[in-house]
C-alpha positions as CSV (number, residue, x, y, z in Angstrom):
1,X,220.3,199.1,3.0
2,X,224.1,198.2,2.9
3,X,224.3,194.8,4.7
4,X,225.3,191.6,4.3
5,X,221.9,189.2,4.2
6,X,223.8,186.0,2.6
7,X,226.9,183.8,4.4
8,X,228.8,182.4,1.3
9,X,231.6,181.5,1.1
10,X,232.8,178.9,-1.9
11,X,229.2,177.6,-1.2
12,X,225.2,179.4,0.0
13,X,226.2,179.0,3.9
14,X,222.7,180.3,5.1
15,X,221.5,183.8,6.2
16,X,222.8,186.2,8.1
17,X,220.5,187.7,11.1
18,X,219.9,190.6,9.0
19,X,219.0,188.1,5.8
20,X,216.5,186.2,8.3
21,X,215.2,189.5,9.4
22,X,214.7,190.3,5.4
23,X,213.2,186.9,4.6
24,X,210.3,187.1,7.1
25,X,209.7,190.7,6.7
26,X,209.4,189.0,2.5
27,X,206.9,186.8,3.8
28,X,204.4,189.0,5.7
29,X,204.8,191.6,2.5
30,X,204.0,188.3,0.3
31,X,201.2,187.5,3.2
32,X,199.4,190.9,2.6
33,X,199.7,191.1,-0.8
34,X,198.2,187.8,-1.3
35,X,195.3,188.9,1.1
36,X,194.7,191.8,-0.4
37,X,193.9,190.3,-3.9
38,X,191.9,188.0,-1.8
39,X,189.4,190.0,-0.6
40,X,189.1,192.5,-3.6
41,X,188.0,189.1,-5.3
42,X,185.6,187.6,-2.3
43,X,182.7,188.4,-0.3
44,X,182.5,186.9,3.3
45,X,179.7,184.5,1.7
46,X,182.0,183.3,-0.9
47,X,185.5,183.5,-0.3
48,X,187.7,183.0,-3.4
49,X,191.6,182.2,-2.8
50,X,194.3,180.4,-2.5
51,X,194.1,178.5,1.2
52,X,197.8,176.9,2.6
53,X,197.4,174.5,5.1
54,X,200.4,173.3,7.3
55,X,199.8,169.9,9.0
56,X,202.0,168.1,11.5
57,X,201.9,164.6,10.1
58,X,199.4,162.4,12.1
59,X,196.8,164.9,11.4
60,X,197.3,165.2,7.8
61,X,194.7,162.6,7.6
62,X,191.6,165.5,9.1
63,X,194.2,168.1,7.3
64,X,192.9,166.5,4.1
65,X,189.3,166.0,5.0
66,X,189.5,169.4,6.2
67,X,190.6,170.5,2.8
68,X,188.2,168.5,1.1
69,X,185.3,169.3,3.3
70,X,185.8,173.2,3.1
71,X,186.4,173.0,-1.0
72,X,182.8,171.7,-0.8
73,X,181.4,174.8,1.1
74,X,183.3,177.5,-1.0
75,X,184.9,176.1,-4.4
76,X,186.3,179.2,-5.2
77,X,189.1,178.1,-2.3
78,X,191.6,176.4,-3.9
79,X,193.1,174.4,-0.8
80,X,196.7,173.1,-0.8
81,X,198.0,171.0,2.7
82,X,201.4,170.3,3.3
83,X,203.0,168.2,5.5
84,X,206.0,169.5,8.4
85,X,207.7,168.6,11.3
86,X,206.0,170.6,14.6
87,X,208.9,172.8,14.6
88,X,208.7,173.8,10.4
89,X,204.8,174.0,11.1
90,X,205.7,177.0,14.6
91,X,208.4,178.6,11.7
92,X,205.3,179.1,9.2
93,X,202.8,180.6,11.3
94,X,205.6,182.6,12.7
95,X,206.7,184.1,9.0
96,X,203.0,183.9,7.4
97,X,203.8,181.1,4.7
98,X,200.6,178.8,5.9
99,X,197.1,180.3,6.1
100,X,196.3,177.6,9.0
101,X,197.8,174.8,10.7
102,X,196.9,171.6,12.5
103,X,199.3,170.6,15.5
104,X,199.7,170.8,18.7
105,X,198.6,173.0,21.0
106,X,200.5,172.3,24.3
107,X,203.5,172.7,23.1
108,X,205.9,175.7,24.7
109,X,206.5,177.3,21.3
110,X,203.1,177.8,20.9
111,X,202.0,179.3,24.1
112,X,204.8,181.8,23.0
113,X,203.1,182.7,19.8
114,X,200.0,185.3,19.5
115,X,197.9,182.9,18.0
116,X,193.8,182.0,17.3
117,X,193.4,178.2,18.3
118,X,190.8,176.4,17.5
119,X,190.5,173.3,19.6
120,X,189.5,169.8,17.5
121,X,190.3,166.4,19.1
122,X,192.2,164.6,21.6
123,X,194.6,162.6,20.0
124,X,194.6,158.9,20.9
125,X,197.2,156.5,20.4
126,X,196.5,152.8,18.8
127,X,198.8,149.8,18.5
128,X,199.0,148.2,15.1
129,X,200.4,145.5,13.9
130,X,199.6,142.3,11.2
131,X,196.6,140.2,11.7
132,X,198.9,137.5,13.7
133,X,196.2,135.3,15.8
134,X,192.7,135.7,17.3
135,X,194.7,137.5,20.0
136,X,195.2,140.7,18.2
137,X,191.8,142.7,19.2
138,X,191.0,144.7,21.6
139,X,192.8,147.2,23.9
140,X,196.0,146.4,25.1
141,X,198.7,147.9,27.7
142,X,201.5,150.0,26.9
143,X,203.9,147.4,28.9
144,X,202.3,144.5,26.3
145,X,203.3,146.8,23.6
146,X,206.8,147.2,24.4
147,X,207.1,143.7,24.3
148,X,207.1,143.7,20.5
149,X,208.8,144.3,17.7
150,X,208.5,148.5,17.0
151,X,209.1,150.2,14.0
152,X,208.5,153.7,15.2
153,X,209.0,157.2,14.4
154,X,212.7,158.9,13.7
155,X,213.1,160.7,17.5
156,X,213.6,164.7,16.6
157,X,210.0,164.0,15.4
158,X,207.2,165.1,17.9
159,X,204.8,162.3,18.5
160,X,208.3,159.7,18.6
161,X,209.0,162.3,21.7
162,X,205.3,162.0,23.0
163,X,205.2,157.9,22.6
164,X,208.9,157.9,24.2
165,X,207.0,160.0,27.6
166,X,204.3,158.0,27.8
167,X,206.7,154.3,28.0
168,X,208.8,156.2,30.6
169,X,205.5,157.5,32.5
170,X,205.1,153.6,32.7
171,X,209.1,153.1,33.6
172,X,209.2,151.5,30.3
173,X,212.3,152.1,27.9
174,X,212.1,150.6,24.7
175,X,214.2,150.3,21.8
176,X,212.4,150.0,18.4
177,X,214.2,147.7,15.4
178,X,213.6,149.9,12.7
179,X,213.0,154.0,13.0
180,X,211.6,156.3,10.0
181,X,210.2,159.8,9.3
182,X,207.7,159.0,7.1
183,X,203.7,157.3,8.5
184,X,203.6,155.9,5.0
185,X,206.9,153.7,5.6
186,X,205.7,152.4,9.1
187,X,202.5,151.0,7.7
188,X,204.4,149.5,4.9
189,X,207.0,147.8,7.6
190,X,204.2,146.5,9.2
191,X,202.2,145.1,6.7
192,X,204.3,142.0,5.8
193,X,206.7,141.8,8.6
194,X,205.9,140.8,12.5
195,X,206.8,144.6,13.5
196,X,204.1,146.7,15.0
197,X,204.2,150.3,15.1
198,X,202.5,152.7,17.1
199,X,200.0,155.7,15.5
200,X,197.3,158.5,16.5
201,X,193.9,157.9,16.0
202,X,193.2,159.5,12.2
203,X,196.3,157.6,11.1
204,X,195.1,154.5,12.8
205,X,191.6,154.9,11.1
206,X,193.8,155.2,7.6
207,X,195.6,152.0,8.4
208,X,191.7,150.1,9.3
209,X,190.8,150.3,6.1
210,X,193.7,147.2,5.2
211,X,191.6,144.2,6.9
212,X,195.1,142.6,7.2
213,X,196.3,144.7,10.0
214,X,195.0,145.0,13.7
215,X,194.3,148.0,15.3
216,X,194.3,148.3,19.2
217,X,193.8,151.6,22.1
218,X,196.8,151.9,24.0
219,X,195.2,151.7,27.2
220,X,196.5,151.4,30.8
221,X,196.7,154.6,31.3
222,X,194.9,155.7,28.1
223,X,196.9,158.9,26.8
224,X,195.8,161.8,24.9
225,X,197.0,165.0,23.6
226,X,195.6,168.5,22.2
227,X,195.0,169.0,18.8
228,X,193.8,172.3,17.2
229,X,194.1,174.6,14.3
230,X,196.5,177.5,15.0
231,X,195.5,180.9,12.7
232,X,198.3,183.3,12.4
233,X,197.8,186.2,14.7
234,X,197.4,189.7,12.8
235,X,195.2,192.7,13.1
236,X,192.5,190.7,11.5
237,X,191.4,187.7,9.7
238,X,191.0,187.5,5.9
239,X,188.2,186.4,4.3
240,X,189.7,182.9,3.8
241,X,190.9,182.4,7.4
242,X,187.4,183.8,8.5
243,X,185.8,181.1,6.1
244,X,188.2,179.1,7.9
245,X,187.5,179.9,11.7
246,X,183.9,179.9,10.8
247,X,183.5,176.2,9.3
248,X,186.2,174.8,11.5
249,X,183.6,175.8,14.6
250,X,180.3,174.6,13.0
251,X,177.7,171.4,14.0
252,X,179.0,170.0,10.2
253,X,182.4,169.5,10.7
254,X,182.8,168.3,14.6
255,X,180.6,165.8,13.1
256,X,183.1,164.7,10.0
257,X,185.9,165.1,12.9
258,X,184.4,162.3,15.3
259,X,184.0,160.1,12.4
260,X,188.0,160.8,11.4
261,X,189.8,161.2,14.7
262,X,188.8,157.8,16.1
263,X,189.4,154.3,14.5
């Protein structure tokens, strides 16, 4: 077409507008051609495919189980969940490059998005921290929580900007000792340290299972937010998302999702 799609100069210095134009445009051609050999393959009752899930990452606990659970209604779905920021997971329903997604669904980009949302659970928030006395049980405050030691998500990341509201809701600024982007290296501060951190509910269950840690509601006020799964909008579903839509509404997996979402 005669343009210019890549910046470089001694170095790759990003797309140009018309090179992002060219790279989603790649991405819904990839989309349909990847649907299309879907459904040649697949009947509604048995969907055969590959199924990309994008998951923000205190749900990539019920991601998982999600995964799991829907390989065990229709194993010719090959399931693969990956792990992004909220902003990466809004980029990839935008451009096609996950099939589904589990996030949030109040935030702005979103509502700005022609999207099928699926609502699951209310995300609840837990305090967690080393078995330290007979003390550590039970619900406690988010004023008592600030009094500790927090090792707490890096602050570009979405639930670090949803724990910061709900201090300042309480005119409560904190300052944690020790930041990260990863769940896996809050639990691991935690564990032999006197640092507490501060999770969702699925993450909270994950971190139950070592007897060595106490896990508390954040309570007074108890906060909550929206989780769902977000479907790319298009003309139509595929066979895999409609395998998708439909087991993601039944009696079998709200029931899995109760068991998951809450410690």
């Amino acid at each position: 077409m005669g343009v210019k799609i890549v910046n470089r100069g001694r170095n790759y210095e990003g797309l140009t507008a018309e090179g992002k134009q060219v790279l989603a445009s790649a991405y819904q051609v990839l989309h349909e051609i990847g649907k299309l050999k879907s459904e040649i393959n697949s009947q509604k009752s048995a969907p055969i495919g590959n199924l990309i899930i994008g998951s923000i990452p205190s749900t990539l606990p019920v991601a998982s189980q999600f995964a799991a659970s829907i390989f065990g209604e229709f194993d010719g779905l090959k399931p693969t969940v990956r792990s992004m920021t909220s902003h990466d997971l809004e980029l990839s329903l935008e451009n096609l490059s996950v099939d589904i997604a589990f996030g949030y669904t109040d935030r702005p980009t979103v509502h700005t998005q022609e999207l099928r949302v699926i609502p699951q659970y209310e995300e609840k928030y837990f305090f967690i921290q080393r078995n330290l006395s007979s003390d550590s049980f039970g619900p406690i405050s988010w004023k008592e929580a600030a009094r500790s030691k927090l090792s707490l998500l890096t602050p570009e990341m979405h639930n670090r900007k949803l724990i910061d509201i709900f201090f300042k809701k309480n005119n409560i600024e904190i300052e944690p000792v020790m930041q990260t982007d990863s769940i896996f290296s809050l639990l691991l501060s935690i564990q032999s340290s006197d640092l507490a951190t501060i999770l969702s509910g699925p993450t909270a269950k994950f971190a139950k299972i070592n007897k060595e840690l106490s896990v508390r509601e954040l309570t007074d006020p108890a906060e909550s937010t929206a989780i769902g799964i977000m479907i790319p909008s298009s003309n139509r579903l595929s066979i895999v998302q409609y395998a998708v839509e439909k087991f993601a509404s039944s009696d079998k997996w709200a029931k899995i999702l109760i068991d998951i979402s809450i410690p």
